[in-house]
C-alpha positions, 0 to 999 in steps of 0.5 A: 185623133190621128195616133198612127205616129204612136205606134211601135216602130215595128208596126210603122213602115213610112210606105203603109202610114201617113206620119205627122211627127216629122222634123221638116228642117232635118231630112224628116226625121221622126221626132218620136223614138219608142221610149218617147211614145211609151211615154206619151201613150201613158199620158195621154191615158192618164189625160184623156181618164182626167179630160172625162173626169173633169169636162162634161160629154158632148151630147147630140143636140143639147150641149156645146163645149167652148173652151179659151187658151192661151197656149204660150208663143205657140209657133215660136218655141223651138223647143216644143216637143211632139209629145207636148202636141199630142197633149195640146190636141187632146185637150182640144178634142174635148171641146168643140170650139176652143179659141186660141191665143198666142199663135205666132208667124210659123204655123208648122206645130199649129198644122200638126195639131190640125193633122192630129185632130182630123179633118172634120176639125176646121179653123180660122186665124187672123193674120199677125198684128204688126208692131214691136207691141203685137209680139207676131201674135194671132188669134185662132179658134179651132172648132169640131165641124160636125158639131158647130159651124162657122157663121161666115161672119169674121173680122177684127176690131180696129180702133175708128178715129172718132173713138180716140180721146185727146191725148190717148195713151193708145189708139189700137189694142196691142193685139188686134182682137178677133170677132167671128160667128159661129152657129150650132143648130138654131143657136147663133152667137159671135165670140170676140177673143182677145189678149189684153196689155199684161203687167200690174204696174200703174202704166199697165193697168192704165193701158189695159182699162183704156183698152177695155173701153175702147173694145166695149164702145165698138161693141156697144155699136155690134150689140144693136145689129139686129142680127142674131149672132151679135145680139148673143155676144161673147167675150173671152181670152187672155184679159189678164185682169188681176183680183183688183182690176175691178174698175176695168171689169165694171167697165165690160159688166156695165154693157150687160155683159156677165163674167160666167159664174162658174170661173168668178174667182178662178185661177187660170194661170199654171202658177195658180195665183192669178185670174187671167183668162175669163170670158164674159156674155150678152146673151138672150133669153134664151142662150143658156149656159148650162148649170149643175144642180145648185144652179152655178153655170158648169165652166171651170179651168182644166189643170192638165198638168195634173195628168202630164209633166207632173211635179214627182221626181219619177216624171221630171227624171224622164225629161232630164235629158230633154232639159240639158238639151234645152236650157242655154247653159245644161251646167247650172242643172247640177242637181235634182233640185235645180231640175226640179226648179227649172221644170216647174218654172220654164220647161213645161211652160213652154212644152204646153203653156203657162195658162190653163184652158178655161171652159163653159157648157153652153145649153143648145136645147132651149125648147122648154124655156123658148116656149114657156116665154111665148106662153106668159106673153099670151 
């Protein structure tokens, strides 16, 4: 991570230090003043101590972290701070590929994140989806190059004519799905990431379930490419699936997919009430995840806000100032109650997001099971 923006202003001369936090649109200031850095040095302690509690070390040659994120309209809020980036980046770092949801048209907060990563850390993006319907969105995955390599397949998922029914209530996913291969030594899989129709209404689970399937009839054709990478397939992202969404995930599990175990049940959205963000797999025999010791696959859902813009009245009275600033009409904040509300409901939202990252740990040392296979078919 690149913290040189952190350091106090008597050790920061703009002649000695490359700075990333500075406000292109107003002469290039500097977004951070010292009370701000104080502030996010805390945190990001605080952050990084909960990041090695909860999320599994990375190990040379036998692990790998795959982490999925909807970070909210990422590019279009205005009112996103450079704290909240460093946050958002330091969460990226504990992982190896962390594929992203929501990225909108201006990739300027996306650029400082990459900065703050460092250059060993790679991406692809799609372009924006076209339409009223794909809200400017794209899909992105960020991945450490040390560790994972991009396979140089890449492509989005585009509905073929032949697939559509008569009388269709769509004919594309509102937001079109990204489908790339990655390889980390010889483990070769492909991962589709994808941000389905959102709503509970009876229309939107209709459009949502039409989406599924026409996502899995193209998918049904990829799993029969003799290739590697396609045979061990991954699906993850916003799904925005509900609890009784169970006919639309009997739709993906009855092309051999599995919703990873350690996430069944989950809540992932920061409200916690609702299981948005899942991932599912068709892999081979020997494309382990890994597992603890009673045998659940090791994934789960980081709650960062555990660590940063926590619900204390200490921590939300650091950003009352931050709030007057933000909020359309500052009049109706009138007490620490109405603060409290608007911090919890909107404003950390969109300082991070309103979904939380998911993960797994994926074995890449599958050298016993490999042979043991070869060894019962003699």
């Amino acid at each position: 991570m690149w913290y040189n923006d952190l350091r106090p202003d008597s050790e920061l001369k703009t002649d000695r230090y490359a700075l990333i936090m500075l406000d292109e649109e107003n002469n290039y200031k500097r977004m951070l003043n010292q009370a701000d850095k104080k502030r996010t040095l805390s945190n990001l302690l605080k952050l990084r101590a909960g990041l090695k509690e909860k999320i599994p070390p990375k190990t040379v040659d036998t692990n790998l972290l795959l982490c999925s994120w909807n970070i909210k309209n990422f590019g279009t809020l205005k009112d996103r701070t450079a704290e909240s980036l460093y946050y958002i980046a330091e969460i990226i770092n504990a992982f190896d590929i962390v594929a992203v949801q929501e990225v909108n048209t201006n990739l300027s907060d996306f650029k400082k994140v990459l900065r703050l990563l460092g250059s060993h850390w790679k991406h692809t993006l799609t372009d924006t989806t076209e339409g009223n319907a794909g809200n400017d969105e794209r899909f992105g995955f960020i991945y450490d190059s040390r560790r994972v390599t991009h396979s140089g397949l890449s492509g989005e998922i585009v509905i073929s004519p032949e697939l559509i029914q008569n009388n269709p209530i769509i004919s594309q996913l509102k937001r079109t799905p990204i489908f790339t291969g990655f390889e980390s030594g010889w483990r070769k899989f492909s991962i589709v990431s994808v941000h389905l129709h959102p709503g509970d209404g009876t229309n939107d689970k209709a459009i949502r379930k039409e989406e599924v399937r026409l996502l899995i009839e193209v998918l049904k054709k990829k799993l029969k490419v003799p290739e590697t990478e396609y045979r061990n397939m991954i699906i993850l992202g916003d799904t925005n699936l509900y609890e009784d969404d169970t006919d639309i995930v009997k739709i993906i599990t009855d092309t051999q997919f599995e919703e990873s175990n350690g996430l069944i049940g989950k809540f992932t959205n920061t409200s916690l009430n609702q299981i948005y963000d899942r991932i599912f797999l068709n892999v081979d025999d020997y494309f382990k995840i890994a597992t603890d010791e009673n045998g659940t696959e090791k994934g789960g859902v980081f709650n960062l806000f555990e660590y940063v813009y926590q619900n204390t009245p200490a921590e939300i009275a650091q950003y009352h100032h931050l709030m007057l600033e933000h909020k359309d009409d500052p009049s109706t904040l009138t007490s620490d109650a109405k603060f409290e509300s608007y911090f919890n409901t909107y404003w950390k939202r969109n300082q991070i997001s309103d979904h939380l990252p998911v993960w797994l740990e994926i074995q890449t040392e599958s050298s016993d099971e490999f042979l043991s296979i070869k060894l019962n078919k003699m």
